[in-house]
N, C-alpha and C positions, 0 to 999 in steps of 0.2 A: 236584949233578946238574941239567941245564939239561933241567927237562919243557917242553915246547911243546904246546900244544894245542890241538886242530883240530875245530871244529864244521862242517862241509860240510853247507849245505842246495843247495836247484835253482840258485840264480842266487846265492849270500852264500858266506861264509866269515869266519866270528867265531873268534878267535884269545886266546891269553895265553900266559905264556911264563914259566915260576918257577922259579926257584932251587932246589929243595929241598934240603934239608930246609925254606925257608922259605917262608910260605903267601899272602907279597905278592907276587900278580905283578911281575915290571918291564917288563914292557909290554902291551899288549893293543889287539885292532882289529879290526874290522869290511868284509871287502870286499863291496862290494853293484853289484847291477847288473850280475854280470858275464854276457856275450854281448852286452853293449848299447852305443851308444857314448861313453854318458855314465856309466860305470861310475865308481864313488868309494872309495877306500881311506883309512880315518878310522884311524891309529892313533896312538896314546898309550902316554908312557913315563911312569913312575915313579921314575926312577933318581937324579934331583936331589933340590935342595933345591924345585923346583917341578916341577907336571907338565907338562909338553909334550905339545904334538897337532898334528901332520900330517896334514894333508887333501889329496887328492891327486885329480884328475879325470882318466882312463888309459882309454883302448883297451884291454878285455880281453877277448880273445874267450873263452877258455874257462877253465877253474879253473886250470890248467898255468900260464898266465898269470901268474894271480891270485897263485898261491902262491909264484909265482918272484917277483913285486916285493912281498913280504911277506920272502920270504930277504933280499934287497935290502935293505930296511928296519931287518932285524937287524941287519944287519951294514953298515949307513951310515957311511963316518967316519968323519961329523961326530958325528952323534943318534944310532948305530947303538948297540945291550946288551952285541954278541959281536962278537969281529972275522969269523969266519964263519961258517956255516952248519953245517960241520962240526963244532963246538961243543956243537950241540943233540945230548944222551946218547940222548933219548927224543922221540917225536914221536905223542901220548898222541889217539887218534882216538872221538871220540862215532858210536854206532852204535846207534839206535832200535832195530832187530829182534834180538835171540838167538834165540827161537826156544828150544826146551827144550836147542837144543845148547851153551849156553853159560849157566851160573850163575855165571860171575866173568871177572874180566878176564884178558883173555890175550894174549900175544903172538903179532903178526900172520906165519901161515907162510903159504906157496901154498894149505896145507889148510883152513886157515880161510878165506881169501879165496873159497873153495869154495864154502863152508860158508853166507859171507855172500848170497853170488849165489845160493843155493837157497831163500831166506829174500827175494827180492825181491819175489815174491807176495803176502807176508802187508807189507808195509811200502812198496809201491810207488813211497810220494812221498819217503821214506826214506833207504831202504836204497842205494839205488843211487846216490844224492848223497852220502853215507858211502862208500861204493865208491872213487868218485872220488876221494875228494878221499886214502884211503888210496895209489892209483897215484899217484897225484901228487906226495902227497908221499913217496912212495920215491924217485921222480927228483929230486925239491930237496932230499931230505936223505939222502943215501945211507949214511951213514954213521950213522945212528940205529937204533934200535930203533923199530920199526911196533908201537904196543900199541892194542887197540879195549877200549873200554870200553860196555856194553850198558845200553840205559836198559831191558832188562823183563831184567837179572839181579837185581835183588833180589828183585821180585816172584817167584823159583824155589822159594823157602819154602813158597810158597801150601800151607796140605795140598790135597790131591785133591777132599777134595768140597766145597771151593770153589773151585776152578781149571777143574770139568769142566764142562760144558754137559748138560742132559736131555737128549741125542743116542742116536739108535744107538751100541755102543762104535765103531764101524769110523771112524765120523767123527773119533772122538779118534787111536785107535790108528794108521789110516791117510791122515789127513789134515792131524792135527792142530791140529784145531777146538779150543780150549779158550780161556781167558783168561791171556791173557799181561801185561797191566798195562801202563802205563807211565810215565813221569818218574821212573822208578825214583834214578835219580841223585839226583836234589832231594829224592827224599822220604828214601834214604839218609841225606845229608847233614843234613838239619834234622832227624830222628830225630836221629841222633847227637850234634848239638848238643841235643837236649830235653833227651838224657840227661844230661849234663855241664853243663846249664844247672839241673839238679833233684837232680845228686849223686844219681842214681836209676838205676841202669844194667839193671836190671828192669820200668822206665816202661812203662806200658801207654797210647799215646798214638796218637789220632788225626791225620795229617798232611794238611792243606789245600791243594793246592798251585794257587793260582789265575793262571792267565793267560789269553791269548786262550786257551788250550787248559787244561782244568781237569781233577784228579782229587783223590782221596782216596785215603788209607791205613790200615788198623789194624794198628798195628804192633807190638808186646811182643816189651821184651829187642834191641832192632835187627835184629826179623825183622818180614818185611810177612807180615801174616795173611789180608788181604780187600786188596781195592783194587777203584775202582770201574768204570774203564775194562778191558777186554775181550779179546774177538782181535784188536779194532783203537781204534784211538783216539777211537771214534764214543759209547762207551756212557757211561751214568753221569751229569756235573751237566752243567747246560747252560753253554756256552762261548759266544764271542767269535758264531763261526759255525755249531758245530755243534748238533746238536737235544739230544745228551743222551741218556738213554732214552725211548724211545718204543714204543709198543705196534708187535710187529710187523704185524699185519693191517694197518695204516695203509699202509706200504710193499703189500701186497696190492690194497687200493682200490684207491694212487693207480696202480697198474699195469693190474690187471681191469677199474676202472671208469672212471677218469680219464684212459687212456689213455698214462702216463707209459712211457720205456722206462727199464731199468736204469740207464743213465750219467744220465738225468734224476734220475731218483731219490738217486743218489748225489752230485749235485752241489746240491740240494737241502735233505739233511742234514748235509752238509758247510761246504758254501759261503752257503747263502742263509736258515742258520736259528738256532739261539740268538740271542742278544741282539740279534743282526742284524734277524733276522726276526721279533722279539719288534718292536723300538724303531726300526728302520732305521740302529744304529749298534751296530760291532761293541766300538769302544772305551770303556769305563767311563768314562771321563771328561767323552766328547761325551754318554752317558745321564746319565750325575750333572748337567750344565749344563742337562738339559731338563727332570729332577725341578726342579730351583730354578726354572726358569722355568713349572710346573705343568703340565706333559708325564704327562697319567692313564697313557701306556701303558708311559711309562719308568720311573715307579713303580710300576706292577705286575712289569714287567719285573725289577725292582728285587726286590720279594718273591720272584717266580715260584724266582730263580736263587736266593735265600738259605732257600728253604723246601725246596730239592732237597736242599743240602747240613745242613741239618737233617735232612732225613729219613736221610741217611747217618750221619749221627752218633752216631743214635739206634740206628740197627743195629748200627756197630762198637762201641758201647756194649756191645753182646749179644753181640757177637762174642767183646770181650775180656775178658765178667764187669768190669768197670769200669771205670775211665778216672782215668789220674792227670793228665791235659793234652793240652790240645787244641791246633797249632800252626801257626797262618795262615803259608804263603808265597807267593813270587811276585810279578810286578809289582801285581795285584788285592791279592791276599792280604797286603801288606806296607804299600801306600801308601793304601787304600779305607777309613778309618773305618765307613763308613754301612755297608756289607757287612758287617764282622763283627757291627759293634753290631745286623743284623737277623739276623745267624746268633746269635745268641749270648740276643735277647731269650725271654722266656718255659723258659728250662731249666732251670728252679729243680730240678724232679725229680735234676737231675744234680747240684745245687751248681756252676751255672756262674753268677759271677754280676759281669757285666762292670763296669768301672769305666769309665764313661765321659769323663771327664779324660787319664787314662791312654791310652784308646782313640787320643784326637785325636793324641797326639806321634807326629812323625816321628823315626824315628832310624833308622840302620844296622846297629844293635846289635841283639843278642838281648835283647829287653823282657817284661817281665811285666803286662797288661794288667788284670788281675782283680780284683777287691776285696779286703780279707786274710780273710773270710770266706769265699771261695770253694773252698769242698774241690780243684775240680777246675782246674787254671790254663789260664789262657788265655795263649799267646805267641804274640809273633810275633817268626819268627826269619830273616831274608835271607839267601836261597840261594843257592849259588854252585857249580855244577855243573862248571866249568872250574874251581875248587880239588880237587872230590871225585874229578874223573878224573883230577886229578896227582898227588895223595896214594895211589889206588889206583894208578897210573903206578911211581911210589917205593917202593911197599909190594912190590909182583911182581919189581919189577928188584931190588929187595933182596933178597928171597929167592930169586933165579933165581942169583942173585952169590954167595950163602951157599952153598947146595944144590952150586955146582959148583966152592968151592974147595977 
């Protein structure tokens, strides 16, 4: 079964393309830049004895575009995977917001598309770049099955009196204020690898998932119990740009007293503040170059973000009566030594208890970083959320195919 799948942000379109039952993609690519007129479509195939990469510099004005010279690309041929387009079984769509309407994946009708578009309030920079890119590609694969898959359906497990806010109920009931979570995808998939990496399918494990955009998870059994981000993607540890949690009064001042208006405000805790606003750099790696070169504010910087996600730890701890492993991913979370080894110092109380040897190697692999002493394991395990939305892809069309022979 040829899953395709489609990540649509505002101006990108990140791509892969699998085989299932098997879990290598044979190709995968990046279009960026599109509206612009130096837009770039980077993609890469798998399918030799070597890999091949096509870079390509195109006039696109809008994702239609985009996703017609990505069909293109499939089907080239010289380099192309399929001879066409109509090939692709399934055409497997990433969509940030469900919203309580959606706890699993599903296939895309008029009704969900509905569904999705009532759901663009709560996900505005989102939801509607997923929208897109689902029209779209109904017109360049017509012949496919349209499946969305939701980064807050795992987080549906939540029980209630950690999903609801101290609100009036009408907030909840009629508005739908609560917390919805997100990277659910990622934090899915490396749960499910803790578990099969520990022969533990009852694991009660905390998931790290660090990028420019950061959360957590407490997970037992490959159900999410707590997570740290929110109604929006704003709350919880501090990221690349955004603040994190912060005291609401603060948003009060700088509005009462400072004179700030709402979209200030919002661009603010968004755009101008974690690591950013901490160090003047949003990425880990230009902070890590300014800690070596004795930068006091990117070493604090440094603690500030590793002492948040300790403090989370310590609570999903409570959340799940104990902890059989803790599991770093993400681009932070997979390739950062310094980060874990400052999440991870001083947890004796847990039995965490890092190997610093171990910490330094890079690999691709699911690793075990911890001492053999360490009751509670520390891994780290590289995510791949375009695997987890084709496996959920194959898991639903197999059972839709079952159910109705």
């Amino acid at each position: 079964m040829n899953i395709f799948v489609v990540n649509a942000g505002s101006s990108s379109i990140k791509y892969q393309l699998f085989r299932m039952p098997s879990e290598k993609p044979i190709c995968s690519g990046l279009v960026e830049r599109i509206g612009l007129e130096d837009a770039v479509i980077t993609h890469q195939i798998f399918t030799g004895a070597e890999e091949k990469t096509i870079r390509r510099n195109l006039d696109l004005p809008d994702h239609a575009a985009g996703l017609q010279e990505v069909g293109q690309l499939l089907a080239d041929p010289e380099s192309g995977v399929i001879q066409d387009p109509a090939e692709i079984d399934v055409v497997g769509h990433r969509v940030v917001h469900g919203g309580e309407s959606f706890a699993a994946t599903v296939i895309i009708t008029p009704e969900v598309k509905a569904e999705i578009k009532k759901l663009f309030p709560l996900a505005p920079l989102h939801n509607p770049s997923n929208y897109l890119g689902i029209e779209v590609a109904e017109k360049t694969f017509r012949r496919s099955w349209q499946v969305a898959v939701f980064d807050t359906a795992f987080h549906q497990t939540l029980p209630e009196y950690a999903f609801r806010y101290a609100l009036p109920e009408a907030f909840y009931t009629d508005l739908g204020i609560r917390t919805y979570g997100f990277h659910g995808t990622s934090h899915k998939y490396v749960a499910e690898q803790a578990t099969q990496f520990l022969k533990n399918p009852e694991a009660r494990l905390v998931t790290i998932h660090l990028g420019n955009g950061c959360s957590m998870a407490a997970v037992k059994a490959n159900r999410s119990l707590d997570t740290s981000m929110g109604f929006g993607p704003l709350s919880g540890l501090v990221m690349g740009t955004r603040s994190g949690d912060i005291d609401p009064s603060v948003v009060f001042h700088l509005i009462n007293q400072l004179g700030y208006d709402p979209e200030q405000v919002n661009t603010l805790l968004n755009k101008r503040s974690g690591m950013l606003g901490l160090t003047g750099y949003s990425d880990m790696r230009d902070i890590t170059k300014a800690i070596q070169e004795g930068n006091a504010a990117a070493d604090l910087a440094y603690d500030l973000y590793a002492y948040r996600i300790k403090k989370y730890l310590g609570a999903y701890a409570a959340v799940l009566n104990g902890l059989d492993a803790v599991v770093f991913t993400a681009g932070v979370g997979e390739n950062d030594p310094e980060v874990r080894a400052r999440v991870c110092r001083n947890l004796d109380y847990l039995s965490i208890h890092l190997d610093e040897e171990k910490n330094k190697i890079r690999s691709k692999e699911p690793r075990e970083i911890n001492q053999p002493d360490s009751r509670v394991k520390v891994l780290v395990i590289p995510t791949n959320e375009e695997l987890e939305i084709a496996k959920q892809c194959y898991e639903l069309l197999l059972q839709t195919t079952e159910s109705s022979s």
